[in-house]
ZAMARGU-4260 file (C-alpha; in steps of 0.2 Angstrom, whole numbers, plus 5000, padded with zeros to 4 digits):
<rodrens>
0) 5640/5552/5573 | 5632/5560/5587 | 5620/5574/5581 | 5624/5593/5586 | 5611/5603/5587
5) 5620/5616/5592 | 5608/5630/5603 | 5594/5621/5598 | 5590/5609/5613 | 5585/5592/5605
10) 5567/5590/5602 | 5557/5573/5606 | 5556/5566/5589 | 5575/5572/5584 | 5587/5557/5584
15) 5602/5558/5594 | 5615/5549/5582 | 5617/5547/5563 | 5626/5534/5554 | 5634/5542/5538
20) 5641/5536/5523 | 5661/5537/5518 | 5663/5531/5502 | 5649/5530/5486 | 5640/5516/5489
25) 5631/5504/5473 | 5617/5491/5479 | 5626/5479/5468 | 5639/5476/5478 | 5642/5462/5487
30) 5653/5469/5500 | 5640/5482/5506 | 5630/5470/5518 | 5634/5473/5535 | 5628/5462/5553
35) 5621/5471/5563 | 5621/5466/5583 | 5606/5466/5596 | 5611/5472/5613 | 5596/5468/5623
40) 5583/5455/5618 | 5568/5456/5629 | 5549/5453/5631 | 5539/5470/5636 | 5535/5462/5654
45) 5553/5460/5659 | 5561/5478/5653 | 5563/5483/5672 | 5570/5465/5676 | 5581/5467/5664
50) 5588/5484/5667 | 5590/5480/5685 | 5600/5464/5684 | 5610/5462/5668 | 5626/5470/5670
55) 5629/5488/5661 | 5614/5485/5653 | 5605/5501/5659 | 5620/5511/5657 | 5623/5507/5636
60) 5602/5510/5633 | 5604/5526/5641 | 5619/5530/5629 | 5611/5524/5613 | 5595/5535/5621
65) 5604/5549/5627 | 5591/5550/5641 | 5591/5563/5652 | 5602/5561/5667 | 5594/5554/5682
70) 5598/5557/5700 | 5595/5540/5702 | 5595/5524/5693 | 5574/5517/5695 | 5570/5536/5689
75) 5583/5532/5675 | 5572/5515/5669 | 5556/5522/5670 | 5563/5535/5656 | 5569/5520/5647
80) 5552/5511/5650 | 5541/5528/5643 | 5555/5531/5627 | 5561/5514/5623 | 5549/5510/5609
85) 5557/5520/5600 | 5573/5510/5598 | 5563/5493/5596 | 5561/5483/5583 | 5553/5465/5585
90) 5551/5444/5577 | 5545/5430/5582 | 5546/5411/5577 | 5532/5400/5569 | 5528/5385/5563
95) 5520/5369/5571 | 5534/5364/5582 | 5531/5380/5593 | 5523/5380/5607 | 5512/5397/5610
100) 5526/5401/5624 | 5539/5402/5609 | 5529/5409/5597 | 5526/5425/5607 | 5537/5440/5597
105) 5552/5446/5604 | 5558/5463/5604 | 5576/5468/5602 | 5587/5487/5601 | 5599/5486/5588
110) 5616/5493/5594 | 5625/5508/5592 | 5628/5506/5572 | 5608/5500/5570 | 5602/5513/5582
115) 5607/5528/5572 | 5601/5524/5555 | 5585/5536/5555 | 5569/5536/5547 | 5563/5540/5531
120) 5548/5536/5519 | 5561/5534/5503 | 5576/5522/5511 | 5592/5519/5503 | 5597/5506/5515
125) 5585/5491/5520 | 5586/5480/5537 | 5580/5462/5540 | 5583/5451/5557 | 5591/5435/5554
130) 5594/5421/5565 | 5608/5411/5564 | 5601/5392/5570 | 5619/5386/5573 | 5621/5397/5588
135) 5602/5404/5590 | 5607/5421/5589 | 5599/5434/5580 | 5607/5446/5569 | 5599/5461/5557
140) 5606/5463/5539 | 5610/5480/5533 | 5610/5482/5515 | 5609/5497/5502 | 5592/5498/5490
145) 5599/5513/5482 | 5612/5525/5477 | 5624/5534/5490 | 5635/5546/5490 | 5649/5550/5503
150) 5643/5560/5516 | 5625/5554/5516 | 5614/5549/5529 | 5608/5531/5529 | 5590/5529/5532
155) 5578/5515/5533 | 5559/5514/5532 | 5555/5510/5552 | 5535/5504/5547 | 5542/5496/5530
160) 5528/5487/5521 | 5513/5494/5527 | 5505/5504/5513 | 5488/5512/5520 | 5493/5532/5522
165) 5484/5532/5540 | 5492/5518/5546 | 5508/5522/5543 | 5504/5537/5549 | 5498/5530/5568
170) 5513/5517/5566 | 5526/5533/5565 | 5518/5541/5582 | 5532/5534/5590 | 5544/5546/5579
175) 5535/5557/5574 | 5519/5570/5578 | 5502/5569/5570 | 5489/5582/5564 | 5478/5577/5577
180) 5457/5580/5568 | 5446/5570/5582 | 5438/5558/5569 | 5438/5538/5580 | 5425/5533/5572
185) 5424/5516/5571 | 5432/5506/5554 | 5419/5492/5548 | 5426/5477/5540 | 5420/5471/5526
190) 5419/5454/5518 | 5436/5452/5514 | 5442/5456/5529 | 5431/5442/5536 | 5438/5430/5526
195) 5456/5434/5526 | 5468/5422/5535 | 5451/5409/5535 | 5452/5394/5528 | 5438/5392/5514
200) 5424/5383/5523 | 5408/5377/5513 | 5389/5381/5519 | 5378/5366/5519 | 5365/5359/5507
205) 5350/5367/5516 | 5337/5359/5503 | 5346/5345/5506 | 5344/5346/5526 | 5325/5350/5525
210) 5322/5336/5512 | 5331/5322/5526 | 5319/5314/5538 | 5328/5313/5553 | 5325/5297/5562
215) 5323/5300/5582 | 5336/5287/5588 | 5333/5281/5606 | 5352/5279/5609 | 5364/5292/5599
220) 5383/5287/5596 | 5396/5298/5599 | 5413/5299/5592 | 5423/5313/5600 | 5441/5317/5601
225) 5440/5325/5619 | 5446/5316/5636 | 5434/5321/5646 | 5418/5319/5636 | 5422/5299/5634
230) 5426/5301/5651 | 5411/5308/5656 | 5396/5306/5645 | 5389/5292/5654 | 5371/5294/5651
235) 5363/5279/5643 | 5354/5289/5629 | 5372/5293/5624 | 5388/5278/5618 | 5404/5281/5614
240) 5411/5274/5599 | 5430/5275/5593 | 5426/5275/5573 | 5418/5291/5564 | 5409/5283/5553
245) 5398/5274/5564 | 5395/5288/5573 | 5378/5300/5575 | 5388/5315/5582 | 5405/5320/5577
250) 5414/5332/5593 | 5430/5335/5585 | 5445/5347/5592 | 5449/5353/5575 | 5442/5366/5566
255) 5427/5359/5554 | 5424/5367/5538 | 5415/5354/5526 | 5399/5361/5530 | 5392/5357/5513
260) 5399/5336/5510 | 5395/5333/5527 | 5376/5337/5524 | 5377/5328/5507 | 5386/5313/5511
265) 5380/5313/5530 | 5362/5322/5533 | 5358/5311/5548 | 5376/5317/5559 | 5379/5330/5569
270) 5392/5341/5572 | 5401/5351/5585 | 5403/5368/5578 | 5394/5381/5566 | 5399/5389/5548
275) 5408/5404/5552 | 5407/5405/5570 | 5423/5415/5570 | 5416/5428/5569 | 5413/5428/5587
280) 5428/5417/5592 | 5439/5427/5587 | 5443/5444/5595 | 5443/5458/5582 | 5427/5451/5571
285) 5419/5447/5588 | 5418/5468/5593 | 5412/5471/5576 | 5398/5460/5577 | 5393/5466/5597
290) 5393/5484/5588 | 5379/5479/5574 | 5367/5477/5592 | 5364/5494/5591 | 5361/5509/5579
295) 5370/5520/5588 | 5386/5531/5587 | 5382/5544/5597 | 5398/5544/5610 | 5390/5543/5630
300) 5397/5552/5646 | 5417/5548/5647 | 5416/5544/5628 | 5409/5527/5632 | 5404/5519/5617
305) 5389/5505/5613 | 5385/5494/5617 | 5389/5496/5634 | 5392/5479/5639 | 5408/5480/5625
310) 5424/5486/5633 | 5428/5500/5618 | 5438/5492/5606 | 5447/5496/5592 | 5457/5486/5579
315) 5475/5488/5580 | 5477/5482/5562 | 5465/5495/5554 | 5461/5506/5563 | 5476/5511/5575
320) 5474/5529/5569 | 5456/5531/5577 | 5464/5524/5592 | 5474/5536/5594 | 5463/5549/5590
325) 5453/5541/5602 | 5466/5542/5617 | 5472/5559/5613 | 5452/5564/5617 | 5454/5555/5633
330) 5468/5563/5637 | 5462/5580/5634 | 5447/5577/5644 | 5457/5571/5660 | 5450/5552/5657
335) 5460/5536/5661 | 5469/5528/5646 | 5472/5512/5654 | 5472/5498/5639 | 5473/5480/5637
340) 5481/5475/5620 | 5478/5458/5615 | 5481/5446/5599 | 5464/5441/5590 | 5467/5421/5594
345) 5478/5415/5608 | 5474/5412/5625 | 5479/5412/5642 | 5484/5429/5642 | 5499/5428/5631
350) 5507/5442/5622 | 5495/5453/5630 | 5499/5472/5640 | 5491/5483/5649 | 5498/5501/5648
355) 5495/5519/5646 | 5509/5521/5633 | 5504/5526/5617 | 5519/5524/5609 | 5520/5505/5615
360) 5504/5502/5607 | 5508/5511/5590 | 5524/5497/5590 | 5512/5482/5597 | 5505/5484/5580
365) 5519/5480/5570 | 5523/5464/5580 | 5506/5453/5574 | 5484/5456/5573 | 5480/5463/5591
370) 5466/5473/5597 | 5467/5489/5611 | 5452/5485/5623 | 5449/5500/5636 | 5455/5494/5653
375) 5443/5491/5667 | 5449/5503/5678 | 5436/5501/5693 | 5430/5484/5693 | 5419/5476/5703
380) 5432/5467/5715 | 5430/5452/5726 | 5434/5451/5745 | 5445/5433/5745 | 5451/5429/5765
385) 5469/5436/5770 | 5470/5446/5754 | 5461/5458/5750 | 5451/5465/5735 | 5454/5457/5719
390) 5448/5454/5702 | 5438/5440/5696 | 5430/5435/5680 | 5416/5423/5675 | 5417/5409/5663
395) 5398/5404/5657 | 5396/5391/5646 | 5385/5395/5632 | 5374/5382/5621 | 5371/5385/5602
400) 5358/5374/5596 | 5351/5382/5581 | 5353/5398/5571 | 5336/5400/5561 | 5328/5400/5575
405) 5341/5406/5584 | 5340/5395/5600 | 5353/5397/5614 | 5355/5389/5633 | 5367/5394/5645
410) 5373/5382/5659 | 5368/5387/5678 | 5383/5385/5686 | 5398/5397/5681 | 5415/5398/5685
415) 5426/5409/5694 | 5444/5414/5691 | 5453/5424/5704 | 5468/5436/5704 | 5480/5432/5718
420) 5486/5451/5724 | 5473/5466/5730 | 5468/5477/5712 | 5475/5494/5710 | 5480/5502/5695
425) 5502/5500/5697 | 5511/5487/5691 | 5505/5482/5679 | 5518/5468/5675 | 5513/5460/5690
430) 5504/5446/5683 | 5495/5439/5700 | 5487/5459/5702 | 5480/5461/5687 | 5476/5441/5677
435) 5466/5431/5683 | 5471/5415/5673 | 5482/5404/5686 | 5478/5389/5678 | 5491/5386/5668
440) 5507/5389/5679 | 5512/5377/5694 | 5521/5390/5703 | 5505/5402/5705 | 5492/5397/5717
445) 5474/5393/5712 | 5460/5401/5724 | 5445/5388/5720 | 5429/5395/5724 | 5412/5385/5717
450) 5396/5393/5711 | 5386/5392/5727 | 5400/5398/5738 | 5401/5412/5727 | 5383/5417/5729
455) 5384/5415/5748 | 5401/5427/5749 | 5390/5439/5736 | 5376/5442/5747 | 5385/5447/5760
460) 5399/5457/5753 | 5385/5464/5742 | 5369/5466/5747 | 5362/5480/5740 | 5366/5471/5723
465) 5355/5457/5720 | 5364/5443/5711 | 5349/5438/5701 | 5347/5456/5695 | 5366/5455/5690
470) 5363/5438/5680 | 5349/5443/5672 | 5360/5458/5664 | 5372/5446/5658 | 5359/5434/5649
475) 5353/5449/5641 | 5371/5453/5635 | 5372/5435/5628 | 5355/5437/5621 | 5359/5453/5612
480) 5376/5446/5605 | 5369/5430/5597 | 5355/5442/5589 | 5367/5450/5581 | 5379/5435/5576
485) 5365/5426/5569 | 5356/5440/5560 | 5368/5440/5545 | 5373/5428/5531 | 5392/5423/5531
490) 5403/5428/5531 | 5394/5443/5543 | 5386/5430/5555 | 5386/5414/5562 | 5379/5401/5546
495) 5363/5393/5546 | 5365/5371/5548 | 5352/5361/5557 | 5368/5347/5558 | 5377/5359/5570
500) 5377/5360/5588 | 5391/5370/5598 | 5396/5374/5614 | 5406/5390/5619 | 5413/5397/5635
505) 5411/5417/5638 | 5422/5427/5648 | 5417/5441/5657 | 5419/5455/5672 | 5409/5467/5681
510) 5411/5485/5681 | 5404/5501/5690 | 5395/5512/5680 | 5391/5530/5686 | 5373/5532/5682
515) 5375/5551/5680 | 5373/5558/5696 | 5392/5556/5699 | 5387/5546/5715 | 5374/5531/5709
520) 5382/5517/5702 | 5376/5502/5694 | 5384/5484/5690 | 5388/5484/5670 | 5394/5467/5663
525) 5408/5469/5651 | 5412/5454/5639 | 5430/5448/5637 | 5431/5436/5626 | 5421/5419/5618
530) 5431/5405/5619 | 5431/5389/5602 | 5433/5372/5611 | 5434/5376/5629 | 5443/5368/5643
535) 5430/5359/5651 | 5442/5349/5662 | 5434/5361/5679 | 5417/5360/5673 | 5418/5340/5673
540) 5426/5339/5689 | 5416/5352/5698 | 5401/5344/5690 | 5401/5327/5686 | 5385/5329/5676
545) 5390/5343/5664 | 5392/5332/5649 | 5376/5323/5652 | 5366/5337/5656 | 5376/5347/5640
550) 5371/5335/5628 | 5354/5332/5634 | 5350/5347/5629 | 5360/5350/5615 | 5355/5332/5605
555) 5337/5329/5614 | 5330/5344/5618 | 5327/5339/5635 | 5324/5349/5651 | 5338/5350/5662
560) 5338/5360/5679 | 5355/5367/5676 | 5353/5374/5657 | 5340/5388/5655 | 5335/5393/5637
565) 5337/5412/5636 | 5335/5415/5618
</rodrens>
């Protein structure tokens, strides 16, 4: 039923339809489960696509919406863009035999039948999505959980399954208003939130390590599982061998938890990672351990927040509330609310949006873990030839070689990754204006630009910035992260084990900070992201002597002209 509200003009959180009962309905009965249809199936980058070129698409959403009418039909979709999250709900598919691609969620609108069941915190009905494999279709059951009466509205819980007052209460902004009290504040984790979803990973013998005489071999054999380190390791105090056991250092792709056998049954080998480096691998533990590097709260200019080289960051999947405390004080100071919404571990920029759109973020959290990272919103762009001004980020590869001392390296030579279309803060589906990562899709060109080049085109499209001065701010950031990862026992911090060694690529851009005068500006690094078991098929081309030089360093302690030691 369509809703009258008579001389009342429908408010924005008043639905537009009802779905009312005709008879007494019992949950035991078996006849009372209904299928309910998706009209429209859609990732959130391809809404506009999808309204401009599937037949009477546009015309049904604006009927189950009951938008306003438009004079045309682009103002029509960008109503349908603002509102539709709404009418959204979302799944998506696991399991090993997915691919990253596939296992990004889908969101769906339910038709007209799905669409008017409203909200309430004590449901008598309860809907589930269900796939049918034989003709890969999805579907949502509708079932009762309770006892109706004819004439009763049915109702279902829209945030079903979370529990925590405030966020349920953030997750119903999209349908609801909230008593807005200006507490963002930051939510600490604590242990078991580090360990949740981790597999159990033991710490080493320590007494153990320290009690082992290490001999100094001349010759060190490697068993690794990468391409391009048997490929490219060729130094002669360095041999490849196929079998583990024969080996002196284990490089493995997996994940390596047995911290504590290893050291027991192996004291002599070393491995390729840390205990409990996750905590800066991954992306939500990673902003809580850059905000232990200082002992301030206090809010800065424009509500920036410490430390400054941390895009703020908030945890969608506990502290979604703050956020949007957070953003309402942006908004009500006039500040741009630009975010970047991101899941904790995939990559390549995958089931990640930029928008402005509170209520799109409130629904990002129900579809999986994802941060909300404030959006660089004047970066530090790069002149590329018959373009224009784009963005670019910078990939340094980062050196762990011990943690009591905490010792790190960082190699000389960084890399560059280039958006393809001039910056500006529209479109932000347009993939090429606003990523940077084209390595990954054939169709998208690859702007290639080596370390030195870069220097060069710096010095001249920047010269009152000294590029030195600007890499010396970004090995201070390094230095002030891996204080504070290595500060703390595990699960807080990065484990002690003289066995491990690893090797990490940082992500990162540059920003223009206004200094206070509203006319000075400085370069302020901002750190994306560290990435577990990088790609180093660029590095290894670019540089043939990476791998030598890496685990020169790494295994020998050697001095190498292209890794300086800066903590």
């Amino acid at each position: 039923m369509k809703i009258d509200y008579e001389d009342h003009p429908r408010g924005r959180y008043d639905p537009a339809w009802a779905l009312i009962a005709l008879s007494d309905i019992v949950p035991s009965d078996r006849n009372q489960i209904y299928l309910i249809d998706h009209v429209w199936t859609f990732k959130p980058n391809n809404i506009k696509r999808d309204l401009q070129v599937i037949p009477g698409l546009l015309e049904r959403i604006c009927n189950l919406m009951q938008t306003p009418k438009c004079d045309n039909r682009e103002g029509s979709i960008e109503i349908i863009c603002k509102d539709i999250w709404r009418y959204t709900q979302t799944y998506n598919f696991g399991g090993p035999d997915f691919s990253p691609e596939e296992r990004v969620p889908m969101w769906y609108v339910l038709d007209e039948v799905g669409t008017a069941i409203t909200h309430s915190d004590k449901p008598n009905f309860r809907t589930v999505p269900f796939y049918h494999a034989p003709e890969q279709l999805a579907y949502t059951l509708l079932f009762p959980i309770d006892v109706i009466s004819e004439g009763d509205v049915i109702t279902r819980d829209f945030v079903e399954g979370v529990g925590d007052s405030q966020q349920r209460e953030a997750m119903l902004i999209p349908w609801k208003s909230i008593s807005y009290t200006g507490d963002y504040t930051h939510v600490e984790a604590d242990a078991n939130y580090y360990l949740d979803g981790h597999i159990v990973e033991t710490l080493p013998n320590l007494d153990r390590l320290h009690n082992s005489i290490r001999v100094k071999a001349i010759k060190l054999k490697v068993y690794s599982e990468y391409k391009y380190i048997n490929d490219y390791l060729t130094c002669n105090d360095f041999e490849i061998v196929d079998n583990e056991n024969d080996a002196d250092i284990l490089w493995y792709l997996n994940h390596f938890k047995m911290f504590k056998e290893l050291s027991e049954d192996s004291p002599q080998k070393f491995v390729n990672q840390f205990p409990f480096e996750y905590v800066i691998t991954t992306k939500d533990l990673l902003a809580n351990v850059a905000r232990t590097c200082t002992l301030s709260n206090k809010l800065l200019n424009d509500l920036e927040t410490h430390p400054l080289w941390l895009p703020t960051t908030f945890n969608l999947k506990i502290e979604l509330l703050k956020f949007a405390e957070y953003y309402m004080e942006r908004n009500k100071l006039g500040l741009d609310n630009h975010w970047i919404c991101k899941p904790y571990n995939l990559a390549r920029g995958l089931d990640t949006y930029i928008t402005q759109n509170l209520e799109f973020i409130c629904r990002l959290a129900a579809s999986g873990p994802k941060i909300a990272q404030k959006y660089l919103e004047n970066p530090v762009l790069f002149e590329r030839p018959n373009i224009g001004l784009v963005k670019f980020d910078i990939r340094y590869v980062i050196l762990l070689t011990s943690v009591r001392p905490t010792k790190i390296y960082v190699y000389n030579n960084f890399f560059l990754r280039f958006s393809n279309k001039p910056f500006a803060l529209n479109n932000f589906d347009d993939y090429e204006q606003h990523f940077t990562v084209m390595n990954y899709n054939e169709e998208t060109p690859l702007y290639r630009l080596m370390c030195d080049e870069f220097k060069d085109a710096w010095a001249k499209q920047y010269e009152n910035f000294d590029w030195n001065s600007v890499e010396k701010s970004i090995f201070s950031m390094f230095s002030e992260l891996f204080k504070a990862a290595t500060c703390k026992e595990p699960p807080f911090g990065i484990g002690e084990s003289p066995q491990s060694r690893a090797l990490y690529a940082a992500d990162l851009m540059l920003t223009w900070r206004n200094t206070g005068d509203g006319e000075t500006y400085n370069i302020q690094p901002k750190l994306l992201e560290i990435n577990w078991m990088p790609d180093c098929q660029r590095a290894c081309e670019y540089y043939p002597n990476f791998y030598n030089d890496i685990f020169s360093v790494m295994f020998f302690d050697k001095y190498v002209d292209t890794c300086v030691r800066i903590l």
